[in-house]
C-alpha positions in Angstrom: 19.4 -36.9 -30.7 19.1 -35.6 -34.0 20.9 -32.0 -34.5 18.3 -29.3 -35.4 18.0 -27.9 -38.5 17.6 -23.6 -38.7 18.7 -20.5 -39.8 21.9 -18.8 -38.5 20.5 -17.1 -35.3 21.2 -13.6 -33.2 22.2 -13.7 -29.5 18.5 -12.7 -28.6 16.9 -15.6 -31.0 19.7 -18.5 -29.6 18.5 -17.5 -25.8 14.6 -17.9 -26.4 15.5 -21.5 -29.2 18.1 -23.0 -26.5 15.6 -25.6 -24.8 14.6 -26.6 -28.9 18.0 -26.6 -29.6 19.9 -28.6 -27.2 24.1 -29.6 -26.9 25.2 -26.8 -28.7 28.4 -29.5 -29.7 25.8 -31.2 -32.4 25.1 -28.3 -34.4 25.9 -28.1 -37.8 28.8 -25.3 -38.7 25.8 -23.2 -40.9 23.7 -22.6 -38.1 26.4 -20.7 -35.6 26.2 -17.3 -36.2 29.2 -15.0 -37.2 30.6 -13.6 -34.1 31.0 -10.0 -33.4 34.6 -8.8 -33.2 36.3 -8.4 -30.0 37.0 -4.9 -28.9 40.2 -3.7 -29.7 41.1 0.1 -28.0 38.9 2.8 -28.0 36.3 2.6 -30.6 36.3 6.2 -32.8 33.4 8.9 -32.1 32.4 11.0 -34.2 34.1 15.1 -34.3 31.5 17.7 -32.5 29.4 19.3 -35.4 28.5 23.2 -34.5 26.2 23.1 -36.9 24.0 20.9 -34.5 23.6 24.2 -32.3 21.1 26.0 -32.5 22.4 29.8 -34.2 22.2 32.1 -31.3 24.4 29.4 -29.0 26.8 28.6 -31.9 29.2 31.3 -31.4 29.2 31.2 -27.8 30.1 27.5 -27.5 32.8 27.6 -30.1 34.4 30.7 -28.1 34.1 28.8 -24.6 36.2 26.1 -26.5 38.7 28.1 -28.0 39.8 30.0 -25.3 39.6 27.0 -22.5 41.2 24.7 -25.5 38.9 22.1 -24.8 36.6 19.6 -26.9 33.3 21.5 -28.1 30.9 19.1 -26.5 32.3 19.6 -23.0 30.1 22.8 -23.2 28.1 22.0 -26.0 26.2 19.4 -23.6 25.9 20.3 -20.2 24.3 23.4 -22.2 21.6 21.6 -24.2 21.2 19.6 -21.2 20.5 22.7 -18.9 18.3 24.2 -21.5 16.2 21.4 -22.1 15.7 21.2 -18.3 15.0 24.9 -18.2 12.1 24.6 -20.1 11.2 21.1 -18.2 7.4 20.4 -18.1 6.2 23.3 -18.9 5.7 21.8 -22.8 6.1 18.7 -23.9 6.4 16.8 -27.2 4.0 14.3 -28.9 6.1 13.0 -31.8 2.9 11.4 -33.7 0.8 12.8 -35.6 -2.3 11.2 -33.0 -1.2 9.4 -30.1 -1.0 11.0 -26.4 2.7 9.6 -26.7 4.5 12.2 -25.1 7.7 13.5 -23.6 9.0 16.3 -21.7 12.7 17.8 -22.6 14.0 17.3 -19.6 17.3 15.9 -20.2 20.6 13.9 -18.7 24.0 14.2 -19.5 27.6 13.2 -18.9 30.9 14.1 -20.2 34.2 11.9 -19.9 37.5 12.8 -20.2 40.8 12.1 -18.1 41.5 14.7 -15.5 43.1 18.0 -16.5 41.0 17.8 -19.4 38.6 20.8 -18.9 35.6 19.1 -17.8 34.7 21.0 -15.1 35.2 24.6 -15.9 33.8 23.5 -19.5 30.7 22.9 -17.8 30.8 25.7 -15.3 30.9 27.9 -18.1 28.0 25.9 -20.2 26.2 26.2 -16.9 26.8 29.8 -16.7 23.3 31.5 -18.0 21.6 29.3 -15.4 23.7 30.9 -12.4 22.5 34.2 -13.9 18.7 32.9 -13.6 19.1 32.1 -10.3 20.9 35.1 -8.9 18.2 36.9 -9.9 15.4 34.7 -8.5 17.6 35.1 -5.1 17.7 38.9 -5.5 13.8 38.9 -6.3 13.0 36.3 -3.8 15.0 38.4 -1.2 13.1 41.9 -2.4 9.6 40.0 -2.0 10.6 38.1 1.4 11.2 41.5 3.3 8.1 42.9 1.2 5.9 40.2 2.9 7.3 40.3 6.5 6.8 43.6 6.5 2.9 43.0 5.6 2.5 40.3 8.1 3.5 42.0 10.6 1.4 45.5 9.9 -1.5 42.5 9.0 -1.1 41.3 13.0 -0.2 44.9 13.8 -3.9 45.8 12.9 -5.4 42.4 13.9 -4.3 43.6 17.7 -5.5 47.0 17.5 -9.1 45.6 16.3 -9.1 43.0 19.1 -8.3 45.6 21.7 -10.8 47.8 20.5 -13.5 45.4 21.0 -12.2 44.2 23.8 -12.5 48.0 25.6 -16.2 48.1 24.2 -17.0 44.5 25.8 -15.7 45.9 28.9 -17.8 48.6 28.8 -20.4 47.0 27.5 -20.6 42.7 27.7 -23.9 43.1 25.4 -22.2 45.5 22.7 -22.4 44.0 19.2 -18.3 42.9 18.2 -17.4 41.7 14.8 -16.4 38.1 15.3 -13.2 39.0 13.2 -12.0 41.1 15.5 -11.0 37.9 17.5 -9.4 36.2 15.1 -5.6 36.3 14.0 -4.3 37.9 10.9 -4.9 35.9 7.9 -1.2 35.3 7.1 -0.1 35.9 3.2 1.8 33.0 1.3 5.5 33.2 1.9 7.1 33.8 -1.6 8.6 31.0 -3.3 12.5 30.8 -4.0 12.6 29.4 -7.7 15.1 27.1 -8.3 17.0 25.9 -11.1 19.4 23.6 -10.1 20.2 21.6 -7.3 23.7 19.4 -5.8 23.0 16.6 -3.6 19.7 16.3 -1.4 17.4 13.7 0.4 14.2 12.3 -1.3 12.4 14.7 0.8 14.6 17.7 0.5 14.3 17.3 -3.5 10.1 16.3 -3.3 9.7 19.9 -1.2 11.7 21.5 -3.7 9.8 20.0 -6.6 6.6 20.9 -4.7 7.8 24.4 -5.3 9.3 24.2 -8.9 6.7 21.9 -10.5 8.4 22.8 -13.9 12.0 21.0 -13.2 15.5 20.6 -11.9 18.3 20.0 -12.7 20.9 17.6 -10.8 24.8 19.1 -10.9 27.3 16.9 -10.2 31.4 17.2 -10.8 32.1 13.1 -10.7 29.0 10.9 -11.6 30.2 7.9 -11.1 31.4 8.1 -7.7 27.8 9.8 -6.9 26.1 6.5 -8.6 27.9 4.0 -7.2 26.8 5.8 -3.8 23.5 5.6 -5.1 23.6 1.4 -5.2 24.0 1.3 -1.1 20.7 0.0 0.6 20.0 3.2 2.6 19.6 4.9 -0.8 17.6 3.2 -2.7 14.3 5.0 -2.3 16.9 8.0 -3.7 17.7 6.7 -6.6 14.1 5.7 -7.4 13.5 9.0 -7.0 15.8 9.6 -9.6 14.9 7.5 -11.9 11.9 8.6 -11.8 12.3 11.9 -12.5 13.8 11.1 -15.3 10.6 11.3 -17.8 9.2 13.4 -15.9 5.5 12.2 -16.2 4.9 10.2 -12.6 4.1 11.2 -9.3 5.8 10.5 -6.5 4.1 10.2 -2.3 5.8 9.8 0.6 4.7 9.4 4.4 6.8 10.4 7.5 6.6 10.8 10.6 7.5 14.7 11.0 6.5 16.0 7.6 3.5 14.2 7.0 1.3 13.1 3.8 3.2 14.4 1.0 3.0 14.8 -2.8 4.8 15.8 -5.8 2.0 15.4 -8.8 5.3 14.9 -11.2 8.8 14.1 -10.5 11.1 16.1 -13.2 14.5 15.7 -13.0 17.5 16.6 -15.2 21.0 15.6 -14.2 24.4 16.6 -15.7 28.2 16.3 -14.5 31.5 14.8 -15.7 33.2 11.4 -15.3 36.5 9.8 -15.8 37.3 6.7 -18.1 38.6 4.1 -15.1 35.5 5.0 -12.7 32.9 4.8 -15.5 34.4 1.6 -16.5 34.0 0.1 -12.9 31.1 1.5 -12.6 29.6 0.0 -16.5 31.5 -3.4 -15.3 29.4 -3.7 -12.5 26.0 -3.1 -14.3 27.0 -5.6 -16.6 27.3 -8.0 -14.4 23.6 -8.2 -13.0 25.0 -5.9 -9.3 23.0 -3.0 -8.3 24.2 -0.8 -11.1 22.2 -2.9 -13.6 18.9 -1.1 -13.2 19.2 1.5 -16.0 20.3 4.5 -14.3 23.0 5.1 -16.8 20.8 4.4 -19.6 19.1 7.3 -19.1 22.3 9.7 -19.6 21.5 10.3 -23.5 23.6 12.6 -23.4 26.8 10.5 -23.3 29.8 12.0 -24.8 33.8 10.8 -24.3 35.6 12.9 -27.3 39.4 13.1 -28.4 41.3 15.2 -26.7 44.3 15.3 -28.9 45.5 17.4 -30.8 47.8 20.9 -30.4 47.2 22.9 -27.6 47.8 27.0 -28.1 47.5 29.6 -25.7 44.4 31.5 -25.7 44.5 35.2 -24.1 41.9 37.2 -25.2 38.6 38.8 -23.9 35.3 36.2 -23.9 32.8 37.5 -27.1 30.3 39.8 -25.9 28.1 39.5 -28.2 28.1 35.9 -28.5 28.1 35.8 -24.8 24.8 38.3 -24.8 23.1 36.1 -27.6 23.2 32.8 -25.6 22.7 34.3 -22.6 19.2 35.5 -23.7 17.9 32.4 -25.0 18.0 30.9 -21.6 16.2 34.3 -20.0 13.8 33.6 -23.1 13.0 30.4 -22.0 12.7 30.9 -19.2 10.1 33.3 -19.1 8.1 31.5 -22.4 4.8 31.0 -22.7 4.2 27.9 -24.8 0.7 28.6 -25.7 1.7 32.0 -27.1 4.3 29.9 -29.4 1.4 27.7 -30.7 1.5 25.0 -28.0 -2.3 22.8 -27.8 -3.5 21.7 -24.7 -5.7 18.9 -24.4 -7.7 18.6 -20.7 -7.4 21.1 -18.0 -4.5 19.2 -16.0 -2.4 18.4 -19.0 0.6 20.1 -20.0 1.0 22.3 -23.3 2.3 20.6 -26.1 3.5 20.5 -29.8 3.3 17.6 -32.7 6.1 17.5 -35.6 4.8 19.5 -38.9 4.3 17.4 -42.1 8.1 17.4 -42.9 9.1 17.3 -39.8 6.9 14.5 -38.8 7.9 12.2 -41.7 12.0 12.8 -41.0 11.2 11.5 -37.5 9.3 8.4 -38.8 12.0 7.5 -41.2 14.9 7.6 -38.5 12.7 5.5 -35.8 11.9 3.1 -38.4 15.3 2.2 -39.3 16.1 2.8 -35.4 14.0 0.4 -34.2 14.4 -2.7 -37.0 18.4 -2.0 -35.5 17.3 -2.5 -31.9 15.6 -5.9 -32.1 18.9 -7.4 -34.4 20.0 -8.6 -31.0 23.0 -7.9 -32.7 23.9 -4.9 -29.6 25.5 -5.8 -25.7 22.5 -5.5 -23.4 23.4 -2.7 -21.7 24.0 -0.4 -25.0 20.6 -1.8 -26.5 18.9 0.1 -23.2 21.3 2.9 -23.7 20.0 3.4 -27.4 16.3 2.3 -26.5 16.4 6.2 -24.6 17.0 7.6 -27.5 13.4 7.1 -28.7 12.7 9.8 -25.7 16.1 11.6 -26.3 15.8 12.5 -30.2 11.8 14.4 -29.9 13.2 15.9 -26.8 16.1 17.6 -28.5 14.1 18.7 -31.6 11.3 20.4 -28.8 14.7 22.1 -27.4 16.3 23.4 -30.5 13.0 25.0 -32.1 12.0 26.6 -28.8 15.8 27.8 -28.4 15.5 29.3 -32.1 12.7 31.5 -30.7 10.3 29.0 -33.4 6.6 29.5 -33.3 3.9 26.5 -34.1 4.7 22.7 -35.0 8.3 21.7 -34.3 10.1 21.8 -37.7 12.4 20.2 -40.1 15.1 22.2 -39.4 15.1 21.4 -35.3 14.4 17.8 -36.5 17.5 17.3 -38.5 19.4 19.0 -36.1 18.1 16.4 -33.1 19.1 13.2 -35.8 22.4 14.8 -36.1 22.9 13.9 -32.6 21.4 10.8 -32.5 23.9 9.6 -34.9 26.8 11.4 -33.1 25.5 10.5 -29.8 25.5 6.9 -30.6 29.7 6.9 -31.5 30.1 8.3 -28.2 27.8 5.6 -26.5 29.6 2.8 -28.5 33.0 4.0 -27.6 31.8 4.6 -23.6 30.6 1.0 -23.1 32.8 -0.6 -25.2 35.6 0.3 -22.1 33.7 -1.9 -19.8 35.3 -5.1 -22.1 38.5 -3.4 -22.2 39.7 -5.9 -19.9 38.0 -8.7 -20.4 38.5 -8.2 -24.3 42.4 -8.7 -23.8 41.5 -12.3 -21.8 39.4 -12.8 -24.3 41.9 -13.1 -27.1 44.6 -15.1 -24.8 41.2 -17.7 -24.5 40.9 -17.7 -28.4 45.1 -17.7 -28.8 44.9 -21.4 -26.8 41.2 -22.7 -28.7 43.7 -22.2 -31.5 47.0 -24.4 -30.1 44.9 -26.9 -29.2 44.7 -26.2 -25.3 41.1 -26.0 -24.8 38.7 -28.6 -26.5 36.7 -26.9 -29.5 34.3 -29.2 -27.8 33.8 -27.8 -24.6 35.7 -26.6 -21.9 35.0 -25.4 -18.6 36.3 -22.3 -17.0 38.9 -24.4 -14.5 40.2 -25.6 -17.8 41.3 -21.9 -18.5 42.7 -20.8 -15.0 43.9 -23.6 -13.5 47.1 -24.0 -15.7 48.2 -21.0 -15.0 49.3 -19.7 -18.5 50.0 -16.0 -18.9 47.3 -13.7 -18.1 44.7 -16.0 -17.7 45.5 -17.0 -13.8 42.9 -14.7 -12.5 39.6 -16.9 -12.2 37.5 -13.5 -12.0 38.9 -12.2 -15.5 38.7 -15.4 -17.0 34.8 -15.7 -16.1 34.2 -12.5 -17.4 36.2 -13.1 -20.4 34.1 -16.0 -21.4 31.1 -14.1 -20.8 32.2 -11.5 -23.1 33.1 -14.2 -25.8 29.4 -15.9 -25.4 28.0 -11.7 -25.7 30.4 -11.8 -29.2 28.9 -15.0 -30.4 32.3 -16.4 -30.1 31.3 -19.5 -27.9 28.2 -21.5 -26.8 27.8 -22.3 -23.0 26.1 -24.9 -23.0 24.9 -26.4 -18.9 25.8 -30.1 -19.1 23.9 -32.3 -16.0 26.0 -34.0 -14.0 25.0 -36.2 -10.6 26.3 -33.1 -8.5 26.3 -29.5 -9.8 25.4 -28.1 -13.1 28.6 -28.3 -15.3 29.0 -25.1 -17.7 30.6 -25.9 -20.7 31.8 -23.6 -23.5 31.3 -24.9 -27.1 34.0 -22.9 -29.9 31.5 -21.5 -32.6 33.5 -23.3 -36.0 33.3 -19.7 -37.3 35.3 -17.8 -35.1 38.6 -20.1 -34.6 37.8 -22.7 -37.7 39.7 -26.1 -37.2 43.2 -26.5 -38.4 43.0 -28.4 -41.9 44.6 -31.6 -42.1 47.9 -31.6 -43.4 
């Protein structure tokens, strides 16, 4: 067979050409592509930006930091996270100047760190305003719960009186004209709703009922996500993580039948979710996604909100009072919020059932098409793992979302503008180190493997020509012993472009073979 003539070709385009192409071992050297390197450490992030912030949270965050000595975006997240949720679907975003394309703010988030690192009381205190809201929903909720026992039972206090007042003029009289009302019970009030803001850990039906009664949005705390994931992948909760998943645009219904409760409905599942995570479990838990398990479904996708930051650096001891006044000023944007009328800020509606929502203005607008432009051409290079290309697919939802946030935080009136916009591509492109540098540990330790492979392609112990995986392992040489790691390994060097596999037919079972791309270990010249 005649080798095939083409162009050097991406990952994606060698997958959908491999029937045309055939035995990767007769390709000429041009057409390989150049590999990707191999991961080597922790790739950098970029430093936390306050000027991302909008103003009146700026000088809270960067206090919160100081005096816990901890990374800005420990707080700066879970923050813009919770306020995004706050405002949930009560107004949404249509990032075109026609289409009904449309998302709702309602945002996920993760920070990683080792432990001892702050994450936790970082995002206690980020969480902080939304406590607040909620203490005093509980302290209204209580006021109005005693308000309307109180009513129902003067309602069936009178209801009896009335009956037993007809019933003594029946006696007397069987013909006497009665008002049929008389006979029937008290027309009970509503109970009052407890509004909620955020919730821990509950069943699908638990968090339907509560999203029944807080149609706008909740938000999902958790202290160790990827623990609470990986107990997400079991059988008996998968109809819990669908739920989650599907909260996460927060556009779709959800119905469910039972037994006890019924018919039931939530019109639209709106779910935010934030919490912490530490490197090794995140890697386990990436590691398993990536190879095809129950992880690999997109639920970590959807955490746009990704950060891992350094955590270096000289530690001082803080002892001073928190800022009041900073403390004050982003404490009211979330009581703004949450009280907001998106109409009165210039919000459109379109239809009687759909929610409120604002477009980009001019500026604005054309920002937002020059970033997704450039964003998208970089998506379909096939040049990404698989598993970060759907990370920084999300972002098409995550970067409109953010700019929605930001100029409703800033109190902003009317079209979102350029100033919230730039802000929300700030992140993108600060968001994306983080997501680089959080996936690229799920080849940590494949990547070393991967090298020790290379090391013995070079010496001349594995055929440029194709090798086989038992041609790795079984000679025991020094850390390749492990037939897990090695398979792995090679997967990782086929992701990098590094080798070919190429399935050779044999009489029995499918042979894998894995062809050396000339560019990545070129051939020893002749002496």
């Amino acid at each position: 067979m005649k080798a095939p003539t083409f162009e050097p070709a991406t990952r994606t385009e060698r997958a959908a050409l491999a029937p045309a192409l055939g035995d990767p071992r007769t390709w000429p050297a041009a057409s390989w592509p150049d590999p990707q390197p191999i991961p080597e450490g922790l790739a950098p992030v970029a430093p936390f930006d306050y000027a991302m912030l909008p103003d009146r949270l700026r000088p809270w965050v960067a206090d919160v930091a100081d005096r816990m000595q901890c990374p800005p975006d420990f707080v700066a997240v879970p923050m813009v996270a919770a306020l995004g949720n706050l405002i949930g679907r009560r107004c949404a975003i249509r990032p075109q100047a026609r289409s009904d394309w449309q998302e709702f703010p309602n945002l996920w988030g993760c920070i990683v760190g080792r432990p001892g690192m702050m994450k936790s009381p970082a995002m206690m205190a980020a969480l902080a305003p939304l406590v607040r809201l909620e203490a005093r929903a509980l302290e209204e909720w209580t006021a109005a719960q005693g308000q309307w026992k109180a009513e129902t039972e003067i309602a069936k206090a009178r209801a009896d009186a009335r009956r037993s007042e007809a019933t003594k003029a029946l006696r007397k009289n069987p013909d006497a004209l009665v008002d049929v009302a008389s006979f029937l019970g008290a027309e009970e009030e509503e109970a009052p709703t407890l509004r909620r803001y955020t919730v821990a850990s509950a069943t699908v039906e638990a968090l339907a009922e509560k999203l029944i009664e807080n149609p706008r949005g909740l938000l999902v705390v958790r202290d160790e996500l990827p623990g609470w994931l990986a107990g997400l992948d079991r059988e008996d909760a998968t109809e819990l993580r669908a739920f989650l998943m599907t909260g996460w645009n927060g556009k779709d219904g959800w119905t469910f039948d039972r037994i006890a409760r019924g018919h039931r409905r939530v019109p639209a599942v709106c779910l935010g979710v934030v919490g912490g995570a530490q490197p090794g479990p995140l890697g386990e838990y990436l590691r398993a996604a990536m190879r095809g398990g129950a992880s690999d479904d997109g639920m970590l996708a959807r955490f746009g909100l990704l950060v891992w930051p350094e955590t270096g650096g000289k530690w001082k001891n803080v002892d001073r009072y928190p800022d009041g006044p900073a403390k004050d000023a982003a404490f009211g944007v979330f009581a703004d919020l949450d009280g907001f009328d998106p109409l009165a800020r210039g919000a459109e509606l379109e239809g009687e059932d759909g929610p409120p929502f604002l477009r980009f203005d001019p500026e604005a607008l054309e920002a937002f098409t020059e970033w997704r432009t450039g964003f998208e051409a970089d998506l379909r290079t096939g040049d990404l793992y698989p598993a970060l290309e759907s990370h920084l697919a999300k972002y098409r939802k995550l970067v409109p979302a953010l700019a929605l946030t930001f100029h409703l935080a800033d109190g902003h009136t009317g079209p979102v503008g350029f100033a919230s916009t730039l802000r929300a591509l700030h992140w993108s492109a600060y968001l994306q180190t983080h997501a680089r540098r959080c996936y690229g540990i799920a080849h940590d330790g494949e990547a070393d493997t991967a090298r020790r492979i290379l090391e013995r392609v070079r010496k001349g112990d594995l055929a440029r020509e194709g090798f086989g995986s038992r041609d790795v392992w079984r000679p025991g040489w020094s850390g390749l012993a492990d037939q897990k790691r090695v398979a792995e390994a090679l997967e990782l060097l086929v992701e990098l472009g590094h080798l070919e596999a190429w399935h050779e037919p044999t009489r029995g079972r499918v042979k894998t073979l894995y062809v050396v791309n000339p560019k990545s270990v070129p051939a020893a010249k002749p002496h």
